[in-house]
N, C-alpha and C positions, 0 to 999 in steps of 0.2 A: 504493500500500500504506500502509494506517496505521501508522506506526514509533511502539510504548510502548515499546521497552528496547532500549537499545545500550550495548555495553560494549567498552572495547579490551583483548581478550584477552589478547595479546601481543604485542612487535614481536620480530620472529625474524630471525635470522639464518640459520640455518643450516636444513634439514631435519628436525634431531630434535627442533626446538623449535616445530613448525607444530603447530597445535591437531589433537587426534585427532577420531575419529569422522567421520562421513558426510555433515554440513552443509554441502551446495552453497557454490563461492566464486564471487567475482567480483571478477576482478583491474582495478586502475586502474591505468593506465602515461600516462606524456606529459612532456614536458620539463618543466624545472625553474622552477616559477611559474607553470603554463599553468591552476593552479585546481584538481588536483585536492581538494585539501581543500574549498574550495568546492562544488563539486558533491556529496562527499560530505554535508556538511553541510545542504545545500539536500535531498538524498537522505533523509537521517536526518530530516528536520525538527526538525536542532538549529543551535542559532548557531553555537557555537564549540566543537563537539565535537572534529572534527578540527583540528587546530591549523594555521592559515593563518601562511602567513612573509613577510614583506617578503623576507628573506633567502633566495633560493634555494641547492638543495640542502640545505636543513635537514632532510628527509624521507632517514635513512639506514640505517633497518631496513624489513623486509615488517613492517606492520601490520594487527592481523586486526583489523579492527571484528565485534562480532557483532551482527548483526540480528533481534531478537523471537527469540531462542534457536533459530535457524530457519536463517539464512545468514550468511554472513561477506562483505565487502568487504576490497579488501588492497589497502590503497595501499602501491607500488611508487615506492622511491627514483628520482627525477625525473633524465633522462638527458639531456647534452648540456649539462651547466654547467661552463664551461672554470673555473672557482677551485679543483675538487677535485683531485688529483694522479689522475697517469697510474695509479700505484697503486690509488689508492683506487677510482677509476672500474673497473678492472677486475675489484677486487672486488668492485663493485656489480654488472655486470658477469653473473661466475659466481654470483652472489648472484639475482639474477632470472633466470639461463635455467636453474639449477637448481630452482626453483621453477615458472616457464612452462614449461619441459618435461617434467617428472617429480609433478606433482599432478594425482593422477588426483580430487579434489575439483573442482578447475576447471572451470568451465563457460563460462566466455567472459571478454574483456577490453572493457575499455571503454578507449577510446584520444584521450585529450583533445589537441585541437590548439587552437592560435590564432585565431581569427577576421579578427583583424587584417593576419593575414601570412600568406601563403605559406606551407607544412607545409617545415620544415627535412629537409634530406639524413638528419639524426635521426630525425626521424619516419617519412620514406619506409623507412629499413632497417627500423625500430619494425614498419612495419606488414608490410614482407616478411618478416619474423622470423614475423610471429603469423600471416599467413598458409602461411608452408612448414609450420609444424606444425599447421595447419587449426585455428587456435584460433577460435571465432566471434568475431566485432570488431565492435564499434558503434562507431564514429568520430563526439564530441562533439565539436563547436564550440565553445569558451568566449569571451565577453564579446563574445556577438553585438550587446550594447546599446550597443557602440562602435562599430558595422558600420552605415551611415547603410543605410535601409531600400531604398535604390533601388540597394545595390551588396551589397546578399545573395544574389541569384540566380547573381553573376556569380560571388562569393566559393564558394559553393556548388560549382558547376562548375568553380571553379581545384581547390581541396582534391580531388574527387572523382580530375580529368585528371592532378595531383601524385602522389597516390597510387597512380594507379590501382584503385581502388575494386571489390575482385570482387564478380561476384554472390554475394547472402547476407547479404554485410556492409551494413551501414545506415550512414546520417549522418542527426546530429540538430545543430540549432542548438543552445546555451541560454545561459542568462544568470542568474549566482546575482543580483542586482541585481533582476530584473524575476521571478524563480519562472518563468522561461521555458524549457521542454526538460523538466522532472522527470517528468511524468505518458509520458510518450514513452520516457523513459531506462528507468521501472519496469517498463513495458510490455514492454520487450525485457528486461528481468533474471527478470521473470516468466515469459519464454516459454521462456528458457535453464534457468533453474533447476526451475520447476516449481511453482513458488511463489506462491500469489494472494495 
């Protein structure tokens, strides 16, 4: 998709402050540093739209990106960073499954994991959560261009057997570094939402 206009509407906390009207979403979730701003950015075809952290858990509102006045992206506070209190995490907490369960805008998640490792006990719940509420899920790979090429098929098959990966749900590689994954990621944000 050609992106001319993106704006951050608002980062919300709560339900009454989620943008109105009709405009398909597209929720980003994944631990804390795994890239989603990256990938958003690589999405938008901007640099540094979304704000990239050395510092994880710096992402601690739902951020609506709006997309060509057309769709939103919501990157989702990054889960599984032991420095935030037990408190705060369970804010975050009721903060996204109030939002993952009760937006009837949603249209699917995109579910960023590591390349490098193994999908943490975090992710595995991540992705049984979004599957008991039948949410559609594409499962991103990020910083496959750390991934030597002759141990991506295997890595592939770890994340999938980790998951357990239902039918429906997709996996894609990418890598903001090499523009690797975006025309694939669109593809399915297009077939969810409706949107060419």
């Amino acid at each position: 998709m050609q992106v001319n206009h993106v704006e951050l509407t608002i980062s919300a906390v709560e339900a009454a402050q989620y943008p109105q009207g009709n405009d398909p979403e597209i929720a980003l979730v994944g631990r804390s540093n795994v890239g989603k701003s990256s990938l958003t950015n690589v999405l938008i075809n901007r640099r540094n739209f979304a704000h990239t952290s050395s510092q994880p858990g710096k992402t601690q509102t739902l951020n609506f990106y709006h997309v060509n006045n057309r769709l939103f992206f919501v990157d989702v506070p990054g889960y599984g960073f032991a420095k935030v209190s037990k408190k705060e995490r369970e804010r975050f907490g009721q903060m996204i499954e109030q939002y993952l369960t009760s937006r009837e805008q949603l249209r699917g998640v995109i579910m960023l994991v590591d390349a490098r490792h193994q999908p943490t006990e975090d992710d595995v719940m991540m992705y049984q959560y979004l599957h008991y509420y039948q949410l559609p899920t594409l499962v991103v790979a990020t910083k496959i261009d750390k991934v030597k090429a002759s141990q991506r098929t295997k890595m592939k098959r770890a994340i999938i057997k980790k998951l357990q990966l239902q039918d429906g749900d997709s996996l894609l590689t990418f890598s903001a570094v090499k523009q690797q994954g975006s025309e694939q990621a669109w593809q399915w944000i297009s077939k969810q939402t409706g949107i060419q």
